[in-house]
LOZAGU-284390 format. One record per residue (C-alpha): x, y, z; residue in three letters; residue number from 1. Coordinates in steps of 0.1 Angstrom, whole numbers. Layout:
residues N
NODE      u      v      w  rest   nr
NODE      X      Y      Z   ALA  NUM
...
//
This chain:
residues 368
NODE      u      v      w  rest   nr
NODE   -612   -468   -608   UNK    1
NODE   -629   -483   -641   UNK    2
NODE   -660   -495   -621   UNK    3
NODE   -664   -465   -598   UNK    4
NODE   -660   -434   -620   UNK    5
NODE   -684   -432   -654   UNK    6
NODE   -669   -416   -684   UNK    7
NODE   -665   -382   -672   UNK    8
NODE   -646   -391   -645   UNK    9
NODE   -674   -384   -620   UNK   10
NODE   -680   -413   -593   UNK   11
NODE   -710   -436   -595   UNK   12
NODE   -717   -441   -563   UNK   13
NODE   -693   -423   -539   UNK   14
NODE   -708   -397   -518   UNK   15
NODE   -699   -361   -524   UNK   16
NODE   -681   -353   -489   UNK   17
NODE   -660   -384   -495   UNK   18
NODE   -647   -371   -530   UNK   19
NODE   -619   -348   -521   UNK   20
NODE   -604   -376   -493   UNK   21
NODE   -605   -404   -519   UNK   22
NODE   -591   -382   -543   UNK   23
NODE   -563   -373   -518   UNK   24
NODE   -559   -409   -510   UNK   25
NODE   -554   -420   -550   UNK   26
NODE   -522   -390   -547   UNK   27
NODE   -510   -408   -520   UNK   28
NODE   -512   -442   -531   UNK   29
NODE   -491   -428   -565   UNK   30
NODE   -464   -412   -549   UNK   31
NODE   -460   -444   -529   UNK   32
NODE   -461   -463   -561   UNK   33
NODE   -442   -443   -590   UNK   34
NODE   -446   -456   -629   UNK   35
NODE   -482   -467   -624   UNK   36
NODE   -498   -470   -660   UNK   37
NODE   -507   -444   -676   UNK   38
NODE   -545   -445   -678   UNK   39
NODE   -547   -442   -644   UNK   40
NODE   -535   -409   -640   UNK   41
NODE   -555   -398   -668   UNK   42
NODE   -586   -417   -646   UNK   43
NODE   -582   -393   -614   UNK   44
NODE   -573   -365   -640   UNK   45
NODE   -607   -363   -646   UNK   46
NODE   -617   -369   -613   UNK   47
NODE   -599   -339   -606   UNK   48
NODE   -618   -321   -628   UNK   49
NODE   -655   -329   -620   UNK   50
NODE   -640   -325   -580   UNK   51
NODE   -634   -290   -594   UNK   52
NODE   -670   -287   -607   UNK   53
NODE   -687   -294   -577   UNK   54
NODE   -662   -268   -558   UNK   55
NODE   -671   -235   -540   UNK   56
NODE   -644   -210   -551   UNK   57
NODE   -625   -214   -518   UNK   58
NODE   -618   -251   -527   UNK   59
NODE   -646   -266   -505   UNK   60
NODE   -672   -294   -519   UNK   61
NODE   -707   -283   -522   UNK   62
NODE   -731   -290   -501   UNK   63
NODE   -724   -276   -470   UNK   64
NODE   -700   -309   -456   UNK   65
NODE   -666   -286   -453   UNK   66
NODE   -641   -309   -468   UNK   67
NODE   -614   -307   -472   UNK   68
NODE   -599   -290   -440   UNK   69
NODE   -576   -275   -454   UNK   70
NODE   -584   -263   -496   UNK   71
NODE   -556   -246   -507   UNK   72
NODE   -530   -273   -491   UNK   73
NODE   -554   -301   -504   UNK   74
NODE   -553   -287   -540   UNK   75
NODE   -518   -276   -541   UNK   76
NODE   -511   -317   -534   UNK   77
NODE   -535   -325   -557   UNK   78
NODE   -524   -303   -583   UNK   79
NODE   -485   -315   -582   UNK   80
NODE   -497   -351   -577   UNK   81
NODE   -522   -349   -612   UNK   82
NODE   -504   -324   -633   UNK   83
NODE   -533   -308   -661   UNK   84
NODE   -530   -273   -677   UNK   85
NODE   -570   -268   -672   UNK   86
NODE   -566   -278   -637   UNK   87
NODE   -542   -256   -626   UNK   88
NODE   -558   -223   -647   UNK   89
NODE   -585   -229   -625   UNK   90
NODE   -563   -231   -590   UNK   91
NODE   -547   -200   -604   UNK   92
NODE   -580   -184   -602   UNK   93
NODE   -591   -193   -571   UNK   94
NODE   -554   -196   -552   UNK   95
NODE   -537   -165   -570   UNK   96
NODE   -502   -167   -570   UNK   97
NODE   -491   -200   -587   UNK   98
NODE   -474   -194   -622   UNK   99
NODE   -493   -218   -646   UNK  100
NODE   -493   -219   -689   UNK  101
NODE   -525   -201   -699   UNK  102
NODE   -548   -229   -714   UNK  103
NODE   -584   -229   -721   UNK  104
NODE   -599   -244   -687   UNK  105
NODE   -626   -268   -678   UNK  106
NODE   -660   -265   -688   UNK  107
NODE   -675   -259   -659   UNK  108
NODE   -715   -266   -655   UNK  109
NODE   -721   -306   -661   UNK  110
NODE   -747   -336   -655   UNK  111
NODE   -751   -368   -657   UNK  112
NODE   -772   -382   -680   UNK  113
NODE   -781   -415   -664   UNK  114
NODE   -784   -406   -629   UNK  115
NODE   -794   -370   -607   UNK  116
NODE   -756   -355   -601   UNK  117
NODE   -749   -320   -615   UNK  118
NODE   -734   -288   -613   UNK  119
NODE   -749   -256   -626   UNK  120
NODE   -726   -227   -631   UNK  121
NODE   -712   -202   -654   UNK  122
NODE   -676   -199   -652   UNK  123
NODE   -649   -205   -625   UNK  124
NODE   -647   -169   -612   UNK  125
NODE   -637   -163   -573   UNK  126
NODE   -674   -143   -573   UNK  127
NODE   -688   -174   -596   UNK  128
NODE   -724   -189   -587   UNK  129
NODE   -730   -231   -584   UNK  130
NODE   -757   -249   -576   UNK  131
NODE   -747   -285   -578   UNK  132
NODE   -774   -316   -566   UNK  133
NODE   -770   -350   -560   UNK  134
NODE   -802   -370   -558   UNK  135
NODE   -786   -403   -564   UNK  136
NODE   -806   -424   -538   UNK  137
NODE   -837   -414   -516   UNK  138
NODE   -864   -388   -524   UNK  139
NODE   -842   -355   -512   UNK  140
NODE   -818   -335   -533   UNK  141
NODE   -791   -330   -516   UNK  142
NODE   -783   -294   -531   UNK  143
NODE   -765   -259   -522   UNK  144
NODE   -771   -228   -537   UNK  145
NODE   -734   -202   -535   UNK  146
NODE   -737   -173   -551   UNK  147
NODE   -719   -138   -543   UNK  148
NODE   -691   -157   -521   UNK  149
NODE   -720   -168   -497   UNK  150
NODE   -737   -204   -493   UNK  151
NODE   -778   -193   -498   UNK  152
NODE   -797   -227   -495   UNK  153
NODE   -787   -264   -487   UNK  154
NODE   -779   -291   -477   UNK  155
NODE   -811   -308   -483   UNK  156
NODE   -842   -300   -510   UNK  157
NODE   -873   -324   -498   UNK  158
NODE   -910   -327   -507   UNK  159
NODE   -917   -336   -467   UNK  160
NODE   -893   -349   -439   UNK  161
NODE   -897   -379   -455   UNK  162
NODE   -865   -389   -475   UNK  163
NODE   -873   -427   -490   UNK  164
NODE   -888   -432   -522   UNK  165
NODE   -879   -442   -557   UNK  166
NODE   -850   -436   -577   UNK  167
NODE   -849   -406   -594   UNK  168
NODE   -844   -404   -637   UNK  169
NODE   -829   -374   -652   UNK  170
NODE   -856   -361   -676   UNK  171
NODE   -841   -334   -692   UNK  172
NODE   -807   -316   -690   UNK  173
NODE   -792   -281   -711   UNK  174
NODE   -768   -258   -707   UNK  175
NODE   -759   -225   -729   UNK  176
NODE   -746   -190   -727   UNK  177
NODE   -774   -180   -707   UNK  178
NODE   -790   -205   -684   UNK  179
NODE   -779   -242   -671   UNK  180
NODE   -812   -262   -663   UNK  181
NODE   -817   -300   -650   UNK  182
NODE   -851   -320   -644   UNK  183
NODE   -854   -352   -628   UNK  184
NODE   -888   -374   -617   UNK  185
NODE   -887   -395   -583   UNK  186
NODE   -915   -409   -560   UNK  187
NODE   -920   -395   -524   UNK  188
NODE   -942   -416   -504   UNK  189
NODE   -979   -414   -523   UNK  190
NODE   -961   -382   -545   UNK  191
NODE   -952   -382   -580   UNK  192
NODE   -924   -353   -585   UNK  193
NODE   -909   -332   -615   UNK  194
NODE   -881   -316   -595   UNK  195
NODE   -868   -284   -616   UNK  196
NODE   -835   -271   -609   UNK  197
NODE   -827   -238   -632   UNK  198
NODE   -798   -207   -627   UNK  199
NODE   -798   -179   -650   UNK  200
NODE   -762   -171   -658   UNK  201
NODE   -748   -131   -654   UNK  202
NODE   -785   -127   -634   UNK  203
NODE   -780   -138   -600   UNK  204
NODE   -812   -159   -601   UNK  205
NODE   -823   -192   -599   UNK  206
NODE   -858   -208   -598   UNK  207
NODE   -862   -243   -576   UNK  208
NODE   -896   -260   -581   UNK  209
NODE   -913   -289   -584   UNK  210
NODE   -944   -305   -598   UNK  211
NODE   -962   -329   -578   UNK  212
NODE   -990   -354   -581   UNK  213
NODE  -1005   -364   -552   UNK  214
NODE  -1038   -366   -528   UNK  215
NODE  -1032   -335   -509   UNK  216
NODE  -1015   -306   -526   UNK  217
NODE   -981   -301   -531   UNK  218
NODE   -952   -292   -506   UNK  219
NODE   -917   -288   -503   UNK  220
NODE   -889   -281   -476   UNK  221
NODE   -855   -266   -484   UNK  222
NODE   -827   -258   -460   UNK  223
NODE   -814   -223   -454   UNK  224
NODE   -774   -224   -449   UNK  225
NODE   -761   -218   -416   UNK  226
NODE   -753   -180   -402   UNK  227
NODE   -784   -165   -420   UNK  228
NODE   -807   -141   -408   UNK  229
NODE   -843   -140   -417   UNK  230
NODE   -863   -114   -424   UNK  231
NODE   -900   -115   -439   UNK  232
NODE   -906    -93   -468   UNK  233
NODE   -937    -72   -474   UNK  234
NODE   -954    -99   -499   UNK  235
NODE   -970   -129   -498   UNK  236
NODE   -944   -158   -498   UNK  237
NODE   -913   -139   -498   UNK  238
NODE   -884   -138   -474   UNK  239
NODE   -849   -116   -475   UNK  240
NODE   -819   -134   -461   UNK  241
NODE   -787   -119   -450   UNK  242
NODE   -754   -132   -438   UNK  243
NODE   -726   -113   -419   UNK  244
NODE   -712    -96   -446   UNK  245
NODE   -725    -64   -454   UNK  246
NODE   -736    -56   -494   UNK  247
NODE   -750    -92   -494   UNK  248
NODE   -787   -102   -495   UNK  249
NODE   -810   -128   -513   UNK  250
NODE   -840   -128   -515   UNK  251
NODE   -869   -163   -515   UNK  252
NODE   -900   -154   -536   UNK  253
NODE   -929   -182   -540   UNK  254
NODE   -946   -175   -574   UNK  255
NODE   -974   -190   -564   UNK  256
NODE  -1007   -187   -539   UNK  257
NODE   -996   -208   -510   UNK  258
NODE   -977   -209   -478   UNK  259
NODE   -941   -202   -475   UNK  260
NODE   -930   -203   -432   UNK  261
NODE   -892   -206   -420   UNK  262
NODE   -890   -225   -394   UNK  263
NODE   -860   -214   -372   UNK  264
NODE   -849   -245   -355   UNK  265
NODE   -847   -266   -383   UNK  266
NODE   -835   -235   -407   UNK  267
NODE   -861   -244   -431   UNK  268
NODE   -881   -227   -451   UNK  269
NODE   -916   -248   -460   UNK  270
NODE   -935   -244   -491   UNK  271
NODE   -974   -250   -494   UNK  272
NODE   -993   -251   -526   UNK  273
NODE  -1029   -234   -518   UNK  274
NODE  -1059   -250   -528   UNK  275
NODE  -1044   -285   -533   UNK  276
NODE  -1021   -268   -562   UNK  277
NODE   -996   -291   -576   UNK  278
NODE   -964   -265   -585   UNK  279
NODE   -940   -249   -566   UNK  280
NODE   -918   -226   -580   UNK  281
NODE   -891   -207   -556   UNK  282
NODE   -877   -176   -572   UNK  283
NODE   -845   -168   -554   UNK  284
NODE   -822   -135   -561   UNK  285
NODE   -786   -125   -545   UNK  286
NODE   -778    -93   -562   UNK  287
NODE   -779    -70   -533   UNK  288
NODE   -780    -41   -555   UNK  289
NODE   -818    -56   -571   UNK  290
NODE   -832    -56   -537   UNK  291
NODE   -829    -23   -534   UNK  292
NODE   -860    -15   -559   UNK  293
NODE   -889    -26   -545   UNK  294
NODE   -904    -65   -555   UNK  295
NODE   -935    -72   -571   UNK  296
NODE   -951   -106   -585   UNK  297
NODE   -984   -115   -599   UNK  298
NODE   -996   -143   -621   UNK  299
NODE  -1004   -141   -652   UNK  300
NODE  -1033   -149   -672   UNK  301
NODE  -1029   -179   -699   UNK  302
NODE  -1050   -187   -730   UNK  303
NODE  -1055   -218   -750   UNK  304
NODE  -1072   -216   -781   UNK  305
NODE  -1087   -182   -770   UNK  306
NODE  -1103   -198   -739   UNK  307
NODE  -1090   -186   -703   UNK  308
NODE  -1068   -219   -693   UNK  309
NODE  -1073   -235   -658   UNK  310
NODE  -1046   -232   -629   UNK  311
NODE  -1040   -270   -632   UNK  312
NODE  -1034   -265   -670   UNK  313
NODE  -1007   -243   -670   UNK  314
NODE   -992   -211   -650   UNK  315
NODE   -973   -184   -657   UNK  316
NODE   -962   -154   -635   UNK  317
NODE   -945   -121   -636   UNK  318
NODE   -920   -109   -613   UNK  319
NODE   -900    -71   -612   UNK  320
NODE   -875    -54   -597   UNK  321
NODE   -885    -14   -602   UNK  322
NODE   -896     -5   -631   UNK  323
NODE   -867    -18   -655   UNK  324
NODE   -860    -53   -646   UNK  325
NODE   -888    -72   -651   UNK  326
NODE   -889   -115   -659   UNK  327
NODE   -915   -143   -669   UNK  328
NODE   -921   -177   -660   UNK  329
NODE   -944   -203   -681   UNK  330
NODE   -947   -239   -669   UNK  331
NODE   -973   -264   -688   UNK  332
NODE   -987   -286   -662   UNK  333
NODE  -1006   -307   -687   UNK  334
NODE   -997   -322   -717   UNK  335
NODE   -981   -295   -739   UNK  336
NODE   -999   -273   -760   UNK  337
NODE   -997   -238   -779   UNK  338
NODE  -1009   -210   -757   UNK  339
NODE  -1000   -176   -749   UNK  340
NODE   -995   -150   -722   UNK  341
NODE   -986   -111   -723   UNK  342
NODE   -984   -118   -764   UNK  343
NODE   -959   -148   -768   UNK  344
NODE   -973   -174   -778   UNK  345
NODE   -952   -209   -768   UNK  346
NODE   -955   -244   -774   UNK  347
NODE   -928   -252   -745   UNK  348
NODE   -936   -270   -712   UNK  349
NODE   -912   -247   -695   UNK  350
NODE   -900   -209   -704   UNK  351
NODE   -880   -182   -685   UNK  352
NODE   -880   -149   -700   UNK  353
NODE   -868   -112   -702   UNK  354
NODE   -905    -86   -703   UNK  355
NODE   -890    -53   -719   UNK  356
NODE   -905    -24   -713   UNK  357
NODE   -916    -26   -750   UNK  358
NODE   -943    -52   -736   UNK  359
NODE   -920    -80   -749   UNK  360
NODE   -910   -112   -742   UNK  361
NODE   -878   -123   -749   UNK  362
NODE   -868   -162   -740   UNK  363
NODE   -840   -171   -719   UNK  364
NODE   -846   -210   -723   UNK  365
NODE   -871   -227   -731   UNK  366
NODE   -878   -269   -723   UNK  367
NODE   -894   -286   -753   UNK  368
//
């Protein structure tokens, strides 16, 4: 396992839908060969734990693949065959009923920091959120969005149908009490891309963009997951999605003039930058109880050294829920500088904010 998993435990090249059946077959292969050395039950221990990270609640792998078969039976023998305190606070969670030792569990949003593979989330909750991405090779992410018990987006994030290009770099990673970002760069065909992946935690929001440089403007396909419905909301760019559940809704919102169409076939909703624009941002919301006050957006007007800044300089936008819930986005799409919007003043490429109803703005995070 030495040259397959990295440090973390977390497999180098391995595809994500064949995690949970190699790490089923590494069980099997130690019951059937008791006393192996130590350090290599310490090995899949941590593979055990990054599986976990990259685990819907029910004990499914991301990204829409639906292994294992059978969760609870495939952790259960996972969980006798790699005995860890962490591990099994966390089954106890999410398979109620086994009596575990109460020990501080996994942390659970991770990245790696040589190659696109993450997890974004904020705790391990049966009602948790994850987005997790693998852009390892090719020019697509493959990606899914679970929030609210319910699969949003995925399995594949894509500038075009296209899916060869170079390999992506991880440009910046964070993670904190209130947000878990990740940034990579890739090439796409003729594209240059600054793919942003960024969920605010406790807020049922997430923002998916990316930043291209190209000859025509920018676009971008992402899947919608299986057993959705569709419905077009009553602003530009902006689509309501609902599964069979009742009391569960998300809502798609493009910050930015340009096309947004679902195509039903493919289940894909395509984004078109207007004007040969080079940014994308996706807005997307599943609190149910949000979308019940009404949605507005608009962008915002950005100043540089008291001049009026250019659309290809930088953009910011506003978005609100009612009267009460209101955010701010801020992306430099130049070189850095200070300028301002609504009175902050920020030398950040990238913000997310809070707008009070004081006429504040109050980060969230914040990319150098």
């Amino acid at each position: 396992m030495g040259e397959e998993l990295d440090a973390a435990g977390s497999p180098l090249r391995l595809p994500l839908r064949e995690w949970a059946p190699a790490l089923g077959a590494i069980g099997e292969a130690g019951k059937a060969r008791p006393g192996w050395p130590t350090a290599v039950d310490e090995r899949a221990t941590d593979f055990v734990r990054m599986l976990l990270r990259f685990s819907r609640p029910d004990g499914t792998t991301a990204t829409l693949d639906g292994h294992p078969s059978r969760p609870r039976a495939f952790w259960k023998a996972i969980a006798a065959a790699f005995p860890a305190g962490d591990v099994g606070r966390v089954l106890d969670w999410w398979f109620p009923g086994r009596d575990v030792e109460y020990v501080p569990p996994p942390l659970p949003a991770w990245s790696a920091a040589d190659r696109v593979l993450g997890a974004l989330r904020a705790d391990w909750t049966r009602r948790g959120d994850l987005l997790a991405f693998d852009q390892r090779q090719g020019a697509s992410t493959r990606i899914e969005l679970f929030g609210s018990g319910v699969s949003w987006l995925g399995p594949w994030w894509s500038t075009t149908g296209d899916r060869t290009g170079t390999p992506a770099r991880v440009t910046a990673w964070g993670t904190s009490s209130n947000a878990d970002v990740a940034e990579w760069s890739f090439g796409s065909g003729d594209r240059e891309v600054t793919r942003l992946a960024l969920m605010l935690r406790g807020r049922r929001l997430a923002l998916l963009a990316d930043l291209q440089r190209s000859t025509d403007g920018a676009t971008m396909e992402l899947d919608v997951a299986a057993g959705l419905t569709r419905e077009p909301l009553p602003i530009a760019g902006a689509s309501s999605f609902r599964p069979g559940k009742p009391g569960k809704s998300a809502q798609a919102i493009l910050l930015t003039a340009g096309e947004a169409d679902f195509d039903e076939p493919s289940r894909r909703l395509k984004l078109r930058a207007a004007s040969g624009g080079r940014w994308l941002p996706l807005l997307v919301s599943w609190d149910h109880s949000r979308h019940r006050r009404p949605l507005t957006w608009v962008e915002l007007t950005i100043a540089e050294q008291g001049k009026r800044c250019p659309k290809d300089v930088a953009w910011a936008a506003r978005a609100s829920w009612g009267r009460n819930e209101t955010f701010v986005f801020y992306r430099s799409l130049a070189e850095p500088a200070r300028r301002s919007f609504l009175g902050c003043s920020t030398t950040a490429r990238l913000l997310v904010g809070r707008f009070t109803p004081e006429g504040d703005v109050e980060p969230i995070v914040t990319l150098a």
